[in-house]
C-alpha positions as CSV (number, residue, x, y, z in Angstrom):
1,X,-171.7,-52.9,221.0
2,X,-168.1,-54.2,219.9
3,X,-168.0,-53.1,216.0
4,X,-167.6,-56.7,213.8
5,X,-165.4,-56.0,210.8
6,X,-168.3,-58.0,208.9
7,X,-170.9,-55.1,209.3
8,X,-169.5,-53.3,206.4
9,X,-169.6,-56.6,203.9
10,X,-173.2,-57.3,205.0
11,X,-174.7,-53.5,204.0
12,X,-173.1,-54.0,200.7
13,X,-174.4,-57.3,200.3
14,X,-177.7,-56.7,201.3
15,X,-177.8,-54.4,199.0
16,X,-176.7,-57.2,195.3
17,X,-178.8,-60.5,197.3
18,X,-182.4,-60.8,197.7
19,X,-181.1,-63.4,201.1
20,X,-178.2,-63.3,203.3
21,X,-177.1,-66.3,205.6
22,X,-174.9,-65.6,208.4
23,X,-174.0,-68.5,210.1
24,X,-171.4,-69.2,212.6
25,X,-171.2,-70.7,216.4
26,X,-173.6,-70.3,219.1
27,X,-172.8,-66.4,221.0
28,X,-170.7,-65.3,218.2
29,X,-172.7,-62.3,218.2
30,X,-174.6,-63.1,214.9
31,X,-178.2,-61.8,216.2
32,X,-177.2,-59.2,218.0
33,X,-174.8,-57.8,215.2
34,X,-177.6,-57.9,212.6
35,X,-180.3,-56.5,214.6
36,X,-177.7,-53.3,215.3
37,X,-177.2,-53.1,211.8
38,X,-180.9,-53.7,210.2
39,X,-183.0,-51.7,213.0
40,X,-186.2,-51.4,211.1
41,X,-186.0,-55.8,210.2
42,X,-188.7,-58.0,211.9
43,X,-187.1,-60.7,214.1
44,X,-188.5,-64.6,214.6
45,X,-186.5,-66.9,216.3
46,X,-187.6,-70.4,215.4
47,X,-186.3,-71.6,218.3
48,X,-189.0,-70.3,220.1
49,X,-191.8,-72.8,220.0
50,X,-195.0,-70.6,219.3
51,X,-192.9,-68.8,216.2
52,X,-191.9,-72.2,215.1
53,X,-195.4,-73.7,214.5
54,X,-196.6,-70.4,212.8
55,X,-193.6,-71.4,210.3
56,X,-194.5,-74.6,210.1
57,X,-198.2,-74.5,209.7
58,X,-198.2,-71.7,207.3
59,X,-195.0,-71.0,205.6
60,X,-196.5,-68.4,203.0
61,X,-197.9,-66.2,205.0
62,X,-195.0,-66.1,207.9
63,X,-193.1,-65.3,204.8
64,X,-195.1,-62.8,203.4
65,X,-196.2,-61.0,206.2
66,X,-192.2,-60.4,207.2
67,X,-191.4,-59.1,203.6
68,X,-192.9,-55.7,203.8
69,X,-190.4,-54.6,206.3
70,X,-187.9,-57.2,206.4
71,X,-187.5,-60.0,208.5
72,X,-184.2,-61.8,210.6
73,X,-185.0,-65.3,210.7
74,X,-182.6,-67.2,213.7
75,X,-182.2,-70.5,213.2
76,X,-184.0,-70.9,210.1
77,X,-182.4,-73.9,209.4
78,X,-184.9,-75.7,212.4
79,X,-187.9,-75.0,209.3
80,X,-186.5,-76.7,206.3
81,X,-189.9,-75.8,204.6
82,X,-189.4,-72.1,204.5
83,X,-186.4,-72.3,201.7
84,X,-188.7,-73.7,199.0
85,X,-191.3,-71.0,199.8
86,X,-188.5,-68.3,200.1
87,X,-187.5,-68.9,196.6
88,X,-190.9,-68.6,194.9
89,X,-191.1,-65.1,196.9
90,X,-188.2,-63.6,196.4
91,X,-187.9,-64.4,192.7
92,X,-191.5,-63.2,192.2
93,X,-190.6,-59.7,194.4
94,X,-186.8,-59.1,193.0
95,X,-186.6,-57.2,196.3
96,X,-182.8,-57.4,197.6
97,X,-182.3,-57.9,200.6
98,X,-185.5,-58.8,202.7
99,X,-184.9,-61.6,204.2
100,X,-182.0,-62.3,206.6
101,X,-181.2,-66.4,208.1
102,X,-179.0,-66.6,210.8
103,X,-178.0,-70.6,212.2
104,X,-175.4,-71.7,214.4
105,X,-175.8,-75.2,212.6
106,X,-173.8,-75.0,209.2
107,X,-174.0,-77.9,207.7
108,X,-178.1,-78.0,208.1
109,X,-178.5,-74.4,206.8
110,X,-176.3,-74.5,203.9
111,X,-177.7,-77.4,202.8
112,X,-181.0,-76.2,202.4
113,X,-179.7,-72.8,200.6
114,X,-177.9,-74.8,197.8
115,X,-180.7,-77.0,197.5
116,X,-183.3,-74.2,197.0
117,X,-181.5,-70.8,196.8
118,X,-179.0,-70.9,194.8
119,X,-177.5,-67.8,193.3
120,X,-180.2,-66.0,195.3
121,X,-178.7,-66.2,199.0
122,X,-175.1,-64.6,199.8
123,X,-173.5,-66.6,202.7
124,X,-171.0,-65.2,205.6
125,X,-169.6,-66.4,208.6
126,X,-169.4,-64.6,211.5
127,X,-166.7,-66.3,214.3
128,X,-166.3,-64.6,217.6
129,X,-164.3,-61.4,218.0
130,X,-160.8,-61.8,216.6
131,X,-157.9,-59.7,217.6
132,X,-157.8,-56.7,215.2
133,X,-161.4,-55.9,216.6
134,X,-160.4,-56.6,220.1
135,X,-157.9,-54.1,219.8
136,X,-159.9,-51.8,217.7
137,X,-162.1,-51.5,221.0
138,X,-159.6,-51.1,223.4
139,X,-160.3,-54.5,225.0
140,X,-157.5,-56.8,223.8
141,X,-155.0,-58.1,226.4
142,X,-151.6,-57.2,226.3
143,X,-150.5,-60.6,227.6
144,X,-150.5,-63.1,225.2
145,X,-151.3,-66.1,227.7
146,X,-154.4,-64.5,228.5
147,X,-156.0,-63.4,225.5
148,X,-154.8,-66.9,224.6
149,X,-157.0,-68.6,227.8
150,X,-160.0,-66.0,227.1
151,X,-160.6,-66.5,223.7
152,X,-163.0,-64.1,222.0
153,X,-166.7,-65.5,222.5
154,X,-168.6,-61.7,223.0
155,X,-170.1,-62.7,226.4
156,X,-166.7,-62.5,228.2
157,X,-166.2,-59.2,227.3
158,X,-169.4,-57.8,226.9
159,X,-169.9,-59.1,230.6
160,X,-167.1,-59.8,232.1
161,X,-167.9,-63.3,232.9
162,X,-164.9,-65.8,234.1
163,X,-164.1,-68.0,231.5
164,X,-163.9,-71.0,233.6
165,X,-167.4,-70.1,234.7
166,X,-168.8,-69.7,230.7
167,X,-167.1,-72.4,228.6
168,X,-168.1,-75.9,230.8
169,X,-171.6,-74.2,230.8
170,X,-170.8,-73.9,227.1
171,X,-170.0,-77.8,226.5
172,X,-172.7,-78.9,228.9
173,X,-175.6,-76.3,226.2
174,X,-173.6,-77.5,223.3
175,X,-173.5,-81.2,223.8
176,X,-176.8,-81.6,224.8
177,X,-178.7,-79.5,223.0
178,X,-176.7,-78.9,219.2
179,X,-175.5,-82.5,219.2
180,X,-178.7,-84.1,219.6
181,X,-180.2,-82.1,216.8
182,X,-177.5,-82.8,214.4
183,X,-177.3,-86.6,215.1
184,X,-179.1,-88.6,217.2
185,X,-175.9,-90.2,219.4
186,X,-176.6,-92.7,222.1
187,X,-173.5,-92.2,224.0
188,X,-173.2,-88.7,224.7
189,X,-170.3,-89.5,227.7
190,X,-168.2,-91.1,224.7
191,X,-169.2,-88.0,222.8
192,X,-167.8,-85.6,225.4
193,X,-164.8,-87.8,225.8
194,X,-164.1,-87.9,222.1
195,X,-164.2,-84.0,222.1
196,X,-161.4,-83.8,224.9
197,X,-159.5,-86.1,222.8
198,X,-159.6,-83.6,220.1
199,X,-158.9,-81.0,222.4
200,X,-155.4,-83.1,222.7
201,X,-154.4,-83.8,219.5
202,X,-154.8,-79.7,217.8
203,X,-152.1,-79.0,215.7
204,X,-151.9,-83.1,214.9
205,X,-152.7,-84.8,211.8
206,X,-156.2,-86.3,212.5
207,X,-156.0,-90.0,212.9
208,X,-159.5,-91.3,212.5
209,X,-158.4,-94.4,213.5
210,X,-156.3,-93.3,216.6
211,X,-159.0,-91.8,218.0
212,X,-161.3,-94.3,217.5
213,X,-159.1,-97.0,218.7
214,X,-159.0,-95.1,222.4
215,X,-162.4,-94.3,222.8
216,X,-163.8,-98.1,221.3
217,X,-165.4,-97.0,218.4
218,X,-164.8,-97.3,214.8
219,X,-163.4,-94.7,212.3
220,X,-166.5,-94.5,210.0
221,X,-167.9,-93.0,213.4
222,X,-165.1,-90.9,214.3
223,X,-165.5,-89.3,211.0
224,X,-169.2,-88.7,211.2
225,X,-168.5,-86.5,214.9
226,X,-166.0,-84.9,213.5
227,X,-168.1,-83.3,210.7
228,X,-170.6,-82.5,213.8
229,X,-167.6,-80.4,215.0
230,X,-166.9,-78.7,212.2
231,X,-170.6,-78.1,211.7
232,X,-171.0,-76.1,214.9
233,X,-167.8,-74.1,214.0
234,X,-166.1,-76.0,216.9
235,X,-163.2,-77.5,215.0
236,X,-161.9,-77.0,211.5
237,X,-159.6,-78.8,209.6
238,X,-156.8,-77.9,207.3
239,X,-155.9,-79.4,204.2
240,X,-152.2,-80.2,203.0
241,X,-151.6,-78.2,200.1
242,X,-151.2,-80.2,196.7
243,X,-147.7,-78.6,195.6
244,X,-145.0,-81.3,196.3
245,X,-141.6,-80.3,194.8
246,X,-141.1,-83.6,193.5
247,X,-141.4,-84.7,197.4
248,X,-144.0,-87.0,198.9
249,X,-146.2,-85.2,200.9
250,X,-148.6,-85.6,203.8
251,X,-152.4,-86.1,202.9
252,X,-154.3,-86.1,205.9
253,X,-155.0,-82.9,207.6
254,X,-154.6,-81.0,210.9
255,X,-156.5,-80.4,213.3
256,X,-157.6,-77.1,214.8
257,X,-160.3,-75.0,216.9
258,X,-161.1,-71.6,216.2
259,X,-161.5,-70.7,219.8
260,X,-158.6,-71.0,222.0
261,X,-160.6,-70.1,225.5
262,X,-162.8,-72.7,224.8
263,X,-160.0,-75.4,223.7
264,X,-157.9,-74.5,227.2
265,X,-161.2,-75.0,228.8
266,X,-161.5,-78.8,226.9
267,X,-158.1,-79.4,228.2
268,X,-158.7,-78.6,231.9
269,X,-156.7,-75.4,231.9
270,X,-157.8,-73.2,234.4
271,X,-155.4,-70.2,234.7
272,X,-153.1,-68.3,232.5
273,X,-150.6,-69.6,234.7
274,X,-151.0,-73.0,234.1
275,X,-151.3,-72.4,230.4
276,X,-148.1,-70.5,230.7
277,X,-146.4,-74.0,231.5
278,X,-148.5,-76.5,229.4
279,X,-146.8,-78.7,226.9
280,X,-149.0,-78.2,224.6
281,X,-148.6,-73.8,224.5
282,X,-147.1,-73.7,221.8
283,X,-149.8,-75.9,219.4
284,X,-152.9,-73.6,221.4
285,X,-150.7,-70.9,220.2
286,X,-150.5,-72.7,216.1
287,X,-154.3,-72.6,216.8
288,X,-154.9,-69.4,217.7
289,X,-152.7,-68.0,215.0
290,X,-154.6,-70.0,212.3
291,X,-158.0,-69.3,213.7
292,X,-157.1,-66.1,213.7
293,X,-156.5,-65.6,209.6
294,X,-159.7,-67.7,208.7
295,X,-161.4,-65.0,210.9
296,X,-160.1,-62.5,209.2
297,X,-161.1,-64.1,206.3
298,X,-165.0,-64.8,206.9
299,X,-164.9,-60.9,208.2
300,X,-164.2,-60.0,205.0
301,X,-166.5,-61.9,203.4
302,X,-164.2,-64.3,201.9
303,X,-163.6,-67.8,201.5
304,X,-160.4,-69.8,203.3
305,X,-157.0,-69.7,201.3
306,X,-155.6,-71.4,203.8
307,X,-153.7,-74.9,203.7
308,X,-150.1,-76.3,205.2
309,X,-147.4,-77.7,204.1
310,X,-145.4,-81.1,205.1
311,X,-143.0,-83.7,203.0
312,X,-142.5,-87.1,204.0
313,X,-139.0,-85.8,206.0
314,X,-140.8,-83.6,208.2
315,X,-140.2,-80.3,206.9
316,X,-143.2,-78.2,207.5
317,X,-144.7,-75.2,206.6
318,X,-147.6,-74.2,209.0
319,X,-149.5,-72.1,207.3
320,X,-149.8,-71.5,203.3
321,X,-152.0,-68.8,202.1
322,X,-152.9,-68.9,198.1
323,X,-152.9,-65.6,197.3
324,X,-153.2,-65.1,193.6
325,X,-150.3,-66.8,191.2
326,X,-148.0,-66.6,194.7
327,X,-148.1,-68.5,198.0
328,X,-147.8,-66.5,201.2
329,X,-145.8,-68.9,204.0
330,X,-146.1,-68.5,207.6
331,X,-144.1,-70.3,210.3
332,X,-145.6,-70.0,213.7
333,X,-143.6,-69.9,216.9
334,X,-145.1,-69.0,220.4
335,X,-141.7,-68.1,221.9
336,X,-141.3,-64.4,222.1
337,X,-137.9,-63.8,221.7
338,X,-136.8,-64.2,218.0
339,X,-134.4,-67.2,217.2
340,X,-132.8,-67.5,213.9
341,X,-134.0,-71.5,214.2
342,X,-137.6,-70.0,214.0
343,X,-136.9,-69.3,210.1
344,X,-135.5,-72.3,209.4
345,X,-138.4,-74.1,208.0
346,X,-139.4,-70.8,206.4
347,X,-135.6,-71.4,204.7
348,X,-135.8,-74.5,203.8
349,X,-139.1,-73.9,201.3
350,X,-138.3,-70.4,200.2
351,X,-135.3,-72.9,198.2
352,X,-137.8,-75.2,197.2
353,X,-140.0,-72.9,196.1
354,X,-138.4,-70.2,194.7
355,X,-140.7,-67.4,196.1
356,X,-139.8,-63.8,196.8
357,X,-138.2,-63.1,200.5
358,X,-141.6,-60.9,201.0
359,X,-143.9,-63.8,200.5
360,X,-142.4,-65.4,203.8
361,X,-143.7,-64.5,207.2
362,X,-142.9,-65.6,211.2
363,X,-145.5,-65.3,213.8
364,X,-144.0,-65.0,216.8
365,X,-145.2,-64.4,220.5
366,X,-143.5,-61.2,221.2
367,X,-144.7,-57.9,220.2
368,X,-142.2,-56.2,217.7
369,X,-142.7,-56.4,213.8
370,X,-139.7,-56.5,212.3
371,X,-138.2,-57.3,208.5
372,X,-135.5,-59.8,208.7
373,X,-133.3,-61.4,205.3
374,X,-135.6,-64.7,205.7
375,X,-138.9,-63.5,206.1
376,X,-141.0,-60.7,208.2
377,X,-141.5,-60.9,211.7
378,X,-144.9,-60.4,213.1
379,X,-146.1,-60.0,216.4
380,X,-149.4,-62.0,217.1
381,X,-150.9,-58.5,218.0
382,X,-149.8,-58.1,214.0
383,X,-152.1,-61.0,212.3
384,X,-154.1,-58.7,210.3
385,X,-151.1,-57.6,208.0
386,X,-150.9,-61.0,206.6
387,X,-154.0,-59.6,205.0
388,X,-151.7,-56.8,203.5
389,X,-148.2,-57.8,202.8
């Protein structure tokens, strides 16, 4: 097995939480990763229909009986029950760390934990493999375009499967089977549409009303599929930050996915070659570059810092990472030879601003790393120091 970066946060945190949720999408490697890590753990799936009822019929004792040893619950969320009768046990044990709940369905999970364990349950994300642990294992592609058009679900390198043979499969599962239990839609085809819509506006402000207007449907609904995105860790969006510099600013936010083999797959790519020419490269690459820190993030246990930047004259910053009393900015460029126009955004807020030269950062499609008078530049293979510098 591929070793996550999250591993090490969830042995510490088993050890301070009496319940650990780690959600994240479907084939991230969630199961597998805590059933390496917790050997001697029970494991239900609630999916499965027979281990279902038992949780339904008689919460108490599926509970009980799984607290001696410990227990991985997948998909807990499909047994809302459970979280009231987790509480009452785990306050009355004061045992840490018993009881593990996976889901691929964040919304539905996390609202039952804050309803019924809260303060009791630590919560993590785990995305698929981001480049730092690619590389770690010896497995991440030198060329950009194609690590770009794989994307880092576990089952394509694991086993070696094509990734224009995995990810329709992957829409077909996720459509039919996530959507419907999230929200009863009538119209899955407009559904399905409405996601390739999305897959062709990334890096865009999200116009509910755009995308509502082409597929026939109303806003209030585009909304409400758009949180079913981001519930399956699909999409996510990113909020403008609130500094303005005496400058109007932007308010709605961007669009992005966190997997980039699965978005070229949503927009028909079907070669590295072809996604070597698309015109819309260099926003798969904003994607992956973004993706790429929240993942960082979540495998380290933490929360997103991340926001962008835009005035009402189109000067942009696209990525801004709080980071204490200081803001971190990142340009992103997919070309791989360095331009001096690439830091010319980067420029135009470090005068706005006022921040140190250190606090500015290029990601850039080539390879070298390299400190320049405007701001460092980082090869994509680089991401993780943007945890560092």
């Amino acid at each position: 097995m591929i070793p996550r970066s999250l591993g090490e946060k969830l042995k510490a945190l088993v050890k301070a939480f009496p319940v650990i949720s780690l959600t994240g999408p479907r084939q991230s490697g969630k199961t597998t990763l805590v059933q390496a890590l917790f050997p001697g753990y029970a494991y239900a799936n609630l999916e499965n229909i027979d281990e279902r009822e038992a949780a339904e019929e008689d919460p108490v004792r599926f509970l009980r009986i799984h607290a001696r040893t410990g227990v991985i619950i997948d998909e807990a969320q499909k047994v809302p029950a459970l979280f009231s009768y987790l509480q009452g046990i785990v306050d009355a044990s004061g045992e840490m760390g018993k009881f593990i709940l996976t889901g691929s369905q964040n919304f539905l999970l996390i609202e039952k934990i804050t309803q019924s364990l809260a303060g009791r349950a630590a919560i993590c994300h785990l995305m698929p493999f981001g480049i730092p642990e690619l590389d770690g294992a010896g497995l991440l592609p030198d060329n950009l375009d194609q690590y770009i058009f794989c994307g880092g679900y576990p089952v394509l390198y694991d086993r070696k499967v094509d990734p224009t043979d995995y990810f329709p499969s992957y829409v077909q599962t996720y459509i039919d089977r996530d959507v419907r239990s999230i929200k009863n839609i009538g119209d899955l085809s407009t559904f399905r549409r409405f996601v390739k819509l999305c897959a062709g506006r990334v890096g865009q402000l999200l116009n509910l009303s755009g995308l509502g207007n082409e597929l026939g449907i109303n806003y209030k609904t585009v909304r409400s599929w758009i949180s079913i995105l981001e519930a399956s860790f699909i999409i996510f969006l990113l909020t403008p930050h609130h500094r303005n510099f005496n400058k109007r600013l932007v308010k709605q936010p961007k669009l992005y996915f966190y997997d980039t083999g699965l978005l070229c797959s949503l927009l028909d790519i079907r070669s590295e070659k072809q996604l070597a020419s698309h015109y819309l490269r260099g926003s798969i690459f904003e994607s992956m570059v973004v993706s790429e820190y929240i993942k960082l993030r979540y495998h380290r246990g933490l929360q997103s810092n991340a926001f962008f930047w835009r005035n009402s004259t189109g000067h942009e910053i696209d990525l801004l990472i709080e980071d204490g009393e200081h803001l971190k900015a990142v340009e992103i460029k997919s070309g791989e030879t360095l331009n001096s126009d690439f830091f010319r955004g980067l420029k135009y807020y470090r005068r706005l601003s006022g921040e140190q030269a250190e606090n500015f950062n290029l990601i850039y499609g080539g390879d070298k790393t390299l400190v320049r008078k405007d701001g460092n530049a980082i090869g994509w293979k680089s991401i993780a120091s943007l945890l560092n510098n």
